[in-house]
C-alpha positions in Angstrom: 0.0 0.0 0.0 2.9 1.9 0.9 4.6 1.8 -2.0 1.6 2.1 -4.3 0.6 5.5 -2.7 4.3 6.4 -3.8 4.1 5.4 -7.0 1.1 7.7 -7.5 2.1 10.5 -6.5 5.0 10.3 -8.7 2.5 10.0 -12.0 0.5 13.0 -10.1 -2.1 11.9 -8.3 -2.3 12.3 -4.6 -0.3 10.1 -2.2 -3.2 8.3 -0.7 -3.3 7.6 3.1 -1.7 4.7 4.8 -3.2 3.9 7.9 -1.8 0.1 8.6 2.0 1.4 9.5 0.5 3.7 12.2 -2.0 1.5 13.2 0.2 -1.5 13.2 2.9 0.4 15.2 0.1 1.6 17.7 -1.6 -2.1 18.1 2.0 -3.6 18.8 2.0 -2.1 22.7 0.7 -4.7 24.4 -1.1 -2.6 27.0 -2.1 0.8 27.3 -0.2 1.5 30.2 2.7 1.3 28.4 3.1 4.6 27.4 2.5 6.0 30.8 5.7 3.4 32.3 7.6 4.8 29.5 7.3 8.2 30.9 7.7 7.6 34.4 10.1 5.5 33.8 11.8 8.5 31.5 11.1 11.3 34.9 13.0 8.4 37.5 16.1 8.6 35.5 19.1 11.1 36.5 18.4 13.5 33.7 20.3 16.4 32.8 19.4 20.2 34.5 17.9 21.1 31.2 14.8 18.3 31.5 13.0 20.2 34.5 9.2 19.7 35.1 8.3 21.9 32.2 10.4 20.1 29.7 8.6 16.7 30.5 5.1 18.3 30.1 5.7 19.6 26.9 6.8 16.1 26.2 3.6 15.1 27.9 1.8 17.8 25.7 3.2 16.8 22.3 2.7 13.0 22.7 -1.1 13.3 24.2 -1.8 15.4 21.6 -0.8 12.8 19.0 -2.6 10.2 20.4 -5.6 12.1 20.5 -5.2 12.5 16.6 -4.8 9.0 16.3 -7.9 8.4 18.6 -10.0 11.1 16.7 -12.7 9.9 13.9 -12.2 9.4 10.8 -9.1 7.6 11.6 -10.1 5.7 14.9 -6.9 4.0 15.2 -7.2 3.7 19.2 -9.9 2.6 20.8 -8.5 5.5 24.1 -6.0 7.8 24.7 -3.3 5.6 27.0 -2.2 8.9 28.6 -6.0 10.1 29.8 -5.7 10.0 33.6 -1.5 10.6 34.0 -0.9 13.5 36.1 1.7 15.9 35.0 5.5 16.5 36.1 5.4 18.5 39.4 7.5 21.5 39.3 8.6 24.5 41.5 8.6 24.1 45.2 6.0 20.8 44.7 9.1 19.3 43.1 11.9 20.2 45.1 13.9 17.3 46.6 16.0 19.1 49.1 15.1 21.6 51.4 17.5 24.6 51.7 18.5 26.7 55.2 20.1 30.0 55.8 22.7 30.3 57.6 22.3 32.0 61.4 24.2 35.0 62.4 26.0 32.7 64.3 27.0 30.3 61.9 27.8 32.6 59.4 30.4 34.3 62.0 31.7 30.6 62.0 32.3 29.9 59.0 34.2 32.8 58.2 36.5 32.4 61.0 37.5 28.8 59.8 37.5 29.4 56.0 40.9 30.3 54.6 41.9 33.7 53.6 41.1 33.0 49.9 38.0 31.6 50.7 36.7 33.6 53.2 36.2 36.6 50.8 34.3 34.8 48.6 32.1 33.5 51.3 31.7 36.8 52.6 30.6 38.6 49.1 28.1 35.9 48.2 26.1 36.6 51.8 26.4 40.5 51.5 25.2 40.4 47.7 23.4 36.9 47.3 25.1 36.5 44.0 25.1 32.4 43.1 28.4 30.2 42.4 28.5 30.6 38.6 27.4 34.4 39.1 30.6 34.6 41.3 32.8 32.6 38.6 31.8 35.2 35.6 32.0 38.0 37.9 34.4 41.2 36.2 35.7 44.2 37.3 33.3 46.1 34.8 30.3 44.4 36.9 30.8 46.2 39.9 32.5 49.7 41.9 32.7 49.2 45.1 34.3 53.0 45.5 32.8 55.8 46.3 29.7 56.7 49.0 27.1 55.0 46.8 28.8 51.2 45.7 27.0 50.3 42.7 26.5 46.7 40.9 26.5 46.7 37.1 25.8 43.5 35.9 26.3 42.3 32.3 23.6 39.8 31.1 26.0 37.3 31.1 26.4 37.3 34.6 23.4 37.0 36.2 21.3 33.8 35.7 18.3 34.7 33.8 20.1 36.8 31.3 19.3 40.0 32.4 21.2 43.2 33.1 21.0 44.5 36.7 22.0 48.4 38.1 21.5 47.8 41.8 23.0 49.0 45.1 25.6 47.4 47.1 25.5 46.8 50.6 28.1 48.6 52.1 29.8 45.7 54.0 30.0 44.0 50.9 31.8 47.0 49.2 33.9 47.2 52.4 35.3 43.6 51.5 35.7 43.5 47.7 37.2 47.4 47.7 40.9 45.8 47.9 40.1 43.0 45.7 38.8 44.8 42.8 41.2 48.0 43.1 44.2 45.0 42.7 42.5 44.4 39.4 44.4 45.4 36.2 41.2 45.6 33.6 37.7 46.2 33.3 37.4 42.4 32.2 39.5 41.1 35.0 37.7 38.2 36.2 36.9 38.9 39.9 36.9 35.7 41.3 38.9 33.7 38.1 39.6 30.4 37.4 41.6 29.9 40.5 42.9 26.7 42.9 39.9 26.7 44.3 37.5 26.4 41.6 36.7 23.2 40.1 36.7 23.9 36.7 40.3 26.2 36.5 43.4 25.3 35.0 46.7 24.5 36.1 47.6 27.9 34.1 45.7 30.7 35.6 45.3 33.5 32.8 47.2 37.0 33.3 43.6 39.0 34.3 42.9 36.6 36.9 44.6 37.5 40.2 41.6 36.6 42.6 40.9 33.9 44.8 38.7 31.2 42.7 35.4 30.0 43.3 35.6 27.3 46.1 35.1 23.7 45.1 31.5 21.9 47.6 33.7 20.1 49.1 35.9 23.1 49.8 33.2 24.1 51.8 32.2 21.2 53.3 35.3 21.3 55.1 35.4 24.4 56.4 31.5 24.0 57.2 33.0 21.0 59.3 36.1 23.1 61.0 33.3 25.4 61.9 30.9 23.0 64.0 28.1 24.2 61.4 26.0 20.7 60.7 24.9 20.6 57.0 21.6 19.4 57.6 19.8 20.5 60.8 16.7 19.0 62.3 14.1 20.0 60.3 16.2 18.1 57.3 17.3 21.3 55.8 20.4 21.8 54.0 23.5 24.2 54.4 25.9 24.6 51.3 26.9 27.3 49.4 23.5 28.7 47.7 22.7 29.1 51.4 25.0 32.2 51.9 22.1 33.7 49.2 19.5 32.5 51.7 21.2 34.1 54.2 21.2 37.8 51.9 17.6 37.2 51.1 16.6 36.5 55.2 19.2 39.4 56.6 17.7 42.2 54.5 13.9 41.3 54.6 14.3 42.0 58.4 15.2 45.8 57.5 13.8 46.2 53.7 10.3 45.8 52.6 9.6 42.7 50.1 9.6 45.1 47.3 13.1 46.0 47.6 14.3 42.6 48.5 12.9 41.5 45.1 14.8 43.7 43.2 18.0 43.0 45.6 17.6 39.4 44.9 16.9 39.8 40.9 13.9 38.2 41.3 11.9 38.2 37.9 8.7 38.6 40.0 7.1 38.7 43.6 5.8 35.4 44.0 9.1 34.2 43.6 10.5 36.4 46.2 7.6 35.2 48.2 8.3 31.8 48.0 11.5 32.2 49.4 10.4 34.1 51.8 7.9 30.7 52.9 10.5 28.9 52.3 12.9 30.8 55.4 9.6 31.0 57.1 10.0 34.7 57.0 7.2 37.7 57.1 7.5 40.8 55.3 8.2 44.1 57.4 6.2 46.8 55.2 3.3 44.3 56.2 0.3 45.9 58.2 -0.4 43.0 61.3 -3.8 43.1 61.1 -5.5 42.5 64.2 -9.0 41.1 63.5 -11.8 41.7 66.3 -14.3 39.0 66.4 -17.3 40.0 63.6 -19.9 37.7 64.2 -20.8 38.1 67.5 -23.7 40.1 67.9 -22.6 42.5 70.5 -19.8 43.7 68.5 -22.0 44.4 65.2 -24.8 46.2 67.2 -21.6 48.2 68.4 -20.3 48.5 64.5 -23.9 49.6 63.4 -24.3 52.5 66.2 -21.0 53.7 65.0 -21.6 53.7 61.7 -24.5 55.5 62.1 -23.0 58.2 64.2 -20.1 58.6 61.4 -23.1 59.3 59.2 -24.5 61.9 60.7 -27.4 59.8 62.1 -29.1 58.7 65.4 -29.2 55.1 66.5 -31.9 53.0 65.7 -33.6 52.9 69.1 -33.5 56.9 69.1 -34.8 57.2 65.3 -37.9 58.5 66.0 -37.5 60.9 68.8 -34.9 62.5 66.1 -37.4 63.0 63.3 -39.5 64.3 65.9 -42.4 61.6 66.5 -43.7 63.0 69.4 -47.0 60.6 69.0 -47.9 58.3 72.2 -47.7 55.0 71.5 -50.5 52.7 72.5 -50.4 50.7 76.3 
């Protein structure tokens, strides 16, 4: 049939539909439930970053869609759709594996006092600007001045993680610490914190612009996390490693700034975002009026609510109504 369709449209005529390969192909699973071990067995398996939740439901999209096609008259090649019923890929906090902790003041004090030198710079601008590891590794000269009374960051889109360029304040402990570090620098595109000993993915040949520190290896600060007495999980199962110095930004400003401004501090892309996080370190925002809600159905209180509300009007209360329009008639024994 195949070939004959071909044949045809060759001499001109339409290619006339095949519906045995499809239908063959379909009717060789030998259970519909198949399809649906095929995908969870495809979400159980150590995929790469790139295959997050979203990735697998566009999969999930695609391949649905197709099968409803099949399933659809005139072609009625399936008697169902195999994938009615599957629930989608969880994503976003649902999804998350591994609960993250900031670091307490006391901890973080810690930590710096056993880190090395080298290290303990790094440590110290990643929890006063809650920039991430690989934001640290392409950080350059050109992305930030620490000088002057206003310390600025000027991020390049190809710092920052979602690919966007950021002009934002800097706290003025973390100017305080990178001031030397970045005035050492010889160029605008002097890596900041280069391919250095500590960083996992440096060379043994460090290039001339990089004279800084490196990017500590985990395990790096694993160690020192251990010289420190700081446990890496806690109680509650929560997590300490390095994207919890950014934790430790996010929680230390939201006690002074409102959540507005720690959005914009964090480079959040929006405020549910910051928001989450904020849930996350169990954390409540300070511009946030504490409202203090009196008890509205008992019937006291609303009699109380509707004599005031009439007095803010201008108006008597309802058991003095008439004797202020002046109803001076008797009423009846």
């Amino acid at each position: 049939g195949g070939r004959a369709g071909v044949r045809e449209g060759r001499r001109g005529v339409s290619p006339s539909p095949v519906p045995a390969a499809p239908a063959m192909a379909l009717r060789a699973r030998p259970a519909d439930r198949t399809y649906q071990e095929l995908l969870s067995r495809y979400r159980r398996r150590d995929r790469p970053v790139y295959d997050i939740a979203g990735t697998l439901n566009k999969y999930h999209q695609c391949v649905n869609a197709f099968l409803a096609w099949c399933k659809a008259p005139p072609r009625r090649w399936l008697a169902n759709n195999p994938l009615d019923g599957m629930a989608r890929a969880k994503g976003g906090r649902q999804a998350r594996r591994r609960l993250r902790r900031a670091y307490t003041p006391e901890e973080l004090a810690r930590l710096l006092a056993a880190a090395p030198d080298r290290r303990r710079v790094v440590y110290e601008v990643a929890a006063y600007s809650g920039l991430r590891r690989e934001e640290l590794r392409r950080l350059k000269k050109c992305d930030c001045d620490p000088t002057g009374p206003r310390p600025r960051w000027h991020l390049r889109p190809e710092v920052s993680k979602n690919g966007l360029a950021w002009n934002l304040p800097m706290l003025p402990e973390c100017a305080a610490v990178l001031r030397p570090l970045w005035a050492a620098l010889p160029s605008p595109g002097s890596l900041v914190f280069g391919a250095g000993r500590g960083d996992e993915k440096g060379q043994r040949g460090r290039p001339r612009n990089d004279i800084g520190p490196g990017v500590p290896k985990i395990a790096s600060l694993y160690e020192d996390l251990r010289r420190a007495g700081v446990d890496r999980v806690d109680a509650r199962d929560r997590h300490a490693d390095f994207h919890s110095l950014r934790y430790t930004f996010c929680k230390t400003v939201g006690t002074a700034l409102p959540i507005q401004k720690v959005k914009l501090l964090m480079r959040h892309l929006t405020l549910g975002m910051t928001a989450d996080l904020y849930a996350d370190l169990e954390m409540e925002d300070v511009a946030e009026e504490v409202w203090d809600l009196p008890s509205l159905f008992n019937s006291t209180h609303v009699n109380k609510r509707q004599e005031d509300r009439g007095t803010a009007a201008g108006t008597a209360p309802p058991e003095n109504a008439a004797r202020a329009c002046g109803d001076t008639r008797r009423k009846p024994l």
